[in-house]
N, C-alpha and C positions, 0 to 999 in steps of 0.2 A: 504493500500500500504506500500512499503519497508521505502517511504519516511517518516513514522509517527515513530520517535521515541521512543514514549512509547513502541509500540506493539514491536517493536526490540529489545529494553529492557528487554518486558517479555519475550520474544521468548528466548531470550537469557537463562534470568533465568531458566524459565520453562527445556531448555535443560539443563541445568548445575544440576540441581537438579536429573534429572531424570538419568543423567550419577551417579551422587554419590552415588544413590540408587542402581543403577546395580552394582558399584564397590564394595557397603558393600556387597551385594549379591553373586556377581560372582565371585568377588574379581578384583583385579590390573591389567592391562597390559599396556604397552607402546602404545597399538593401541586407546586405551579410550580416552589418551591425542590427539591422531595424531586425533580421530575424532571430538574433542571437536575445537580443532585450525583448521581444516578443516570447520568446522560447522560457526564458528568465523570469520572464514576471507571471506567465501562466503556472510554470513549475511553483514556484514562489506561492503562489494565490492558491493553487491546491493542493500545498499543504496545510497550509493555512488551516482551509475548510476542513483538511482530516482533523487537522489536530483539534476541532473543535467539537469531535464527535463526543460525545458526552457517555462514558463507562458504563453509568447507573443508569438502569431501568427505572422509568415511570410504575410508582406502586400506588394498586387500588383494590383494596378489596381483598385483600392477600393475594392476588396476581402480580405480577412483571409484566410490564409492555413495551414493544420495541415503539421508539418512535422516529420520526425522519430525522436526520441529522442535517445542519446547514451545506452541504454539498448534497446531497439530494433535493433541496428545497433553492437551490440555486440550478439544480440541473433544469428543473420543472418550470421556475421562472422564467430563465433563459430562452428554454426551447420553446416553450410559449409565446414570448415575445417575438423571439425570431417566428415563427408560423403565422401569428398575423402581420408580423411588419410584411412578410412576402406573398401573403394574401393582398394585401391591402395594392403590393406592387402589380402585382398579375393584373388586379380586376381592375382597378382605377390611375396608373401610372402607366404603365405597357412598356415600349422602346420604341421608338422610331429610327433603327440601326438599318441596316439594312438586312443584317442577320437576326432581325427580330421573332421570327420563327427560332429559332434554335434557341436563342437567349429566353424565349417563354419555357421552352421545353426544360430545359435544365431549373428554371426556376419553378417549373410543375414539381421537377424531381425533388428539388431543396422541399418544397411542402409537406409533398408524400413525407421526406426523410425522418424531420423535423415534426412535422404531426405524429407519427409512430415514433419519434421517442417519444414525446408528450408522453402520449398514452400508455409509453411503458415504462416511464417512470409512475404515472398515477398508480396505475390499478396494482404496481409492485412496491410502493412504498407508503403510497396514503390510502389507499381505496382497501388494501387487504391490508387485516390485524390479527399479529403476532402475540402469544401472551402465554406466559407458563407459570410454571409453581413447581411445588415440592415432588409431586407425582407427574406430569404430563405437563404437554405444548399444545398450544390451539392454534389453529389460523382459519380465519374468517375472512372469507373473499365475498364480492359483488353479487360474484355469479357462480354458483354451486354448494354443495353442502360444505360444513363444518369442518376440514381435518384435523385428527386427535390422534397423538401419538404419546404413550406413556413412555417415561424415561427408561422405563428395562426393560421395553421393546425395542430400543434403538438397536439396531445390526449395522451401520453404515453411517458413513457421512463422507463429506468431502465438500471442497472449494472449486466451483467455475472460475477458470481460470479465464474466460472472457467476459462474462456480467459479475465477477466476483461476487457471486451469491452462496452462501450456503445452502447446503441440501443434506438431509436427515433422512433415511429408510427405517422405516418399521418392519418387524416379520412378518404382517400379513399384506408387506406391497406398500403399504402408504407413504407418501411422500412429502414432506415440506420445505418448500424454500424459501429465505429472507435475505435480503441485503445485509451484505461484511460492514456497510457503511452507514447502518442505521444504529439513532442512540440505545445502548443494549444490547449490540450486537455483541461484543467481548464477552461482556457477562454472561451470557444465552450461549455461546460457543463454549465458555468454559465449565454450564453445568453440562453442557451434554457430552465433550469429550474432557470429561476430568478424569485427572490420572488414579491409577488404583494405588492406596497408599502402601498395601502392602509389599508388594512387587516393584513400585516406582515406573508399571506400563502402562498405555492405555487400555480403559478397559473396552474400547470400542475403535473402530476403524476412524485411524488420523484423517483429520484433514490433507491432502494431498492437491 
């Protein structure tokens, strides 16, 4: 994640490096810098937002609840924004290019893009609710039943290594998944792969 410093560091270096080689190469321009401080300030900004994921679950009721963390809640704003500013382009702005057909089409495709993040940030981080306890995990989605998983039914888990989502198996099939990036997500990962104390393993399938 964004929040591990070292890897940021390298990210950092790793890009800086690779820019100085293209500049001995390609040579100099003004845009090299404008991407390096573009590059820098994004990295910069999303750690930020990890590091301000909040550990502690929302308690009610003797439940734990995951909640959105400010880079989920910056991802939704965002792509939002962006979806109608390029709605707003399409239908009332246009181009008069000459390659105005093509510049529509590409800006059809930014909406499509952009609208399905929207909706896959909503309904994966505000629209479905995560919540557990001493016995089991619940998650409650829009659209479908209930899933409920008790803790010593977990057989599995593991980390998407592209939506960085967790995902939990149950023995009879059942599945749950929540965002690494939601507030409560540490503490949620740590009741369900916590180590057994007596052997020092875990007692369930690592994150991987």
């Amino acid at each position: 994640m964004f929040s591990n410093l070292r890897y940021v560091l390298l990210s950092l270096v790793c890009f800086v490096l690779l820019l100085a080689a293209a500049t001995f190469v390609l040579g100099s321009s003004a845009k090299s810098v404008q991407y390096l401080i573009t590059y820098v300030v994004t990295t910069l900004a999303l750690t930020a937002l990890a590091l301000l994921q909040k550990r502690d679950p929302r308690l009610r009721e003797g439940w734990r609840y995951l909640s959105p963390s400010a880079m989920e809640w910056l991802a939704l704003v965002m792509s939002f924004a962006l979806t109608v500013l390029f709605l707003w382009v399409y239908y009332f702005v246009g181009s008069a290019r000459a390659d105005a057909e093509s510049q529509m089409f590409a800006l059809k495709l930014l909406i499509a893009g952009f609208g399905a993040g929207t909706g896959a940030v909503f309904f994966t981080s505000f629209a479905s609710e995560v919540r557990w306890n001493d016995d089991c995990i619940e998650q409650r989605r829009p659209f479908g039943a209930t899933r409920t998983i008790k803790l010593s039914d977990i057989v599995a888990g593991g980390l998407n290594p592209w939506t960085h989502a967790i995902w939990i198996a149950a023995s009879d099939g059942t599945v749950i998944r929540f965002s690494s990036y939601a507030n409560g997500a540490e503490a949620l990962a740590r009741t369900i792969f916590k180590p057994d104390e007596a052997s020092g393993s875990d007692t369930r399938d690592s994150i991987s």
